[in-house]
Structure formats: C-alpha cells, structure tokens
N, C-alpha and C positions, 0 to 999 in steps of 0.2 A: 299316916295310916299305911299300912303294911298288908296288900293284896295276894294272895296266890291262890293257884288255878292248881288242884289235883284231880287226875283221874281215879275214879272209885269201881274195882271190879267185883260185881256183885253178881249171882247166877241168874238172873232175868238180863244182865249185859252190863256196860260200862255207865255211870252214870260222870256227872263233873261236878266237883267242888271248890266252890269259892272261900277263901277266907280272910275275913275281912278285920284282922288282929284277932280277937274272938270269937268275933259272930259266924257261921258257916251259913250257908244258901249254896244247896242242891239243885244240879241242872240235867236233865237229860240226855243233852247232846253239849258236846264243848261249843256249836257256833252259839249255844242261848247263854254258855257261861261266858264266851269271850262279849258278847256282846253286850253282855249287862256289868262287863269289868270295864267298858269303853263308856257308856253312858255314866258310872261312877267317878270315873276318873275327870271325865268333860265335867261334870257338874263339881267335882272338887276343886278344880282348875278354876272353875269360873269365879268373877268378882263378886264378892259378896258385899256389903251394906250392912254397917249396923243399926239397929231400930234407933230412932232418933232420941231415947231418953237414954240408950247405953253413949249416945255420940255425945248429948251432953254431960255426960257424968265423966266420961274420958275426958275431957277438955279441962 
C-alpha cells in the first residue's frame, strides 16, 4: 500500500492530505495526519491470523 502525506492550501489555511493508493482522508493539522499514518502503518505491520476455515482450506 502506497501512503503520502500532501499539504493542501486552501484560504481558510493549510489543511493535510493522506493518500492511501486511492482513498484520500483530510486532516487539519499535519501532527493528526502524521499520526494517523503511524497508527496505519503499526496496524499493517502487525501479525495477522487468518479465520480458521480460510487456515483450513489453505492446508
């Protein structure tokens, strides 16, 4: 998955944009967008499990 972080300058002020291959999520401030690109990442990183009737059909 392919992330980036754009600033967006709009005349009410800067806003930040995530993109997440196609999906975009709008942030306020860059520390709400870096931070929601770090909880992303931690949770992709992590181990996942597959439901136990995909574990047996893989077998």
């Amino acid at each position: 998955m392919k992330i980036a972080l754009t600033e967006l300058t709009r005349e009410n002020g800067s806003h930040w944009q995530v993109r997440l291959d196609q999906h975009v999520v709008t942030f306020r401030t860059e520390a709400e967008a870096r931070a929601f690109i770090q909880t992303l990442e931690s949770r992709l990183a992590a181990p996942h499990r597959l439901p136990y009737r995909q574990q047996r059909a893989a077998n």
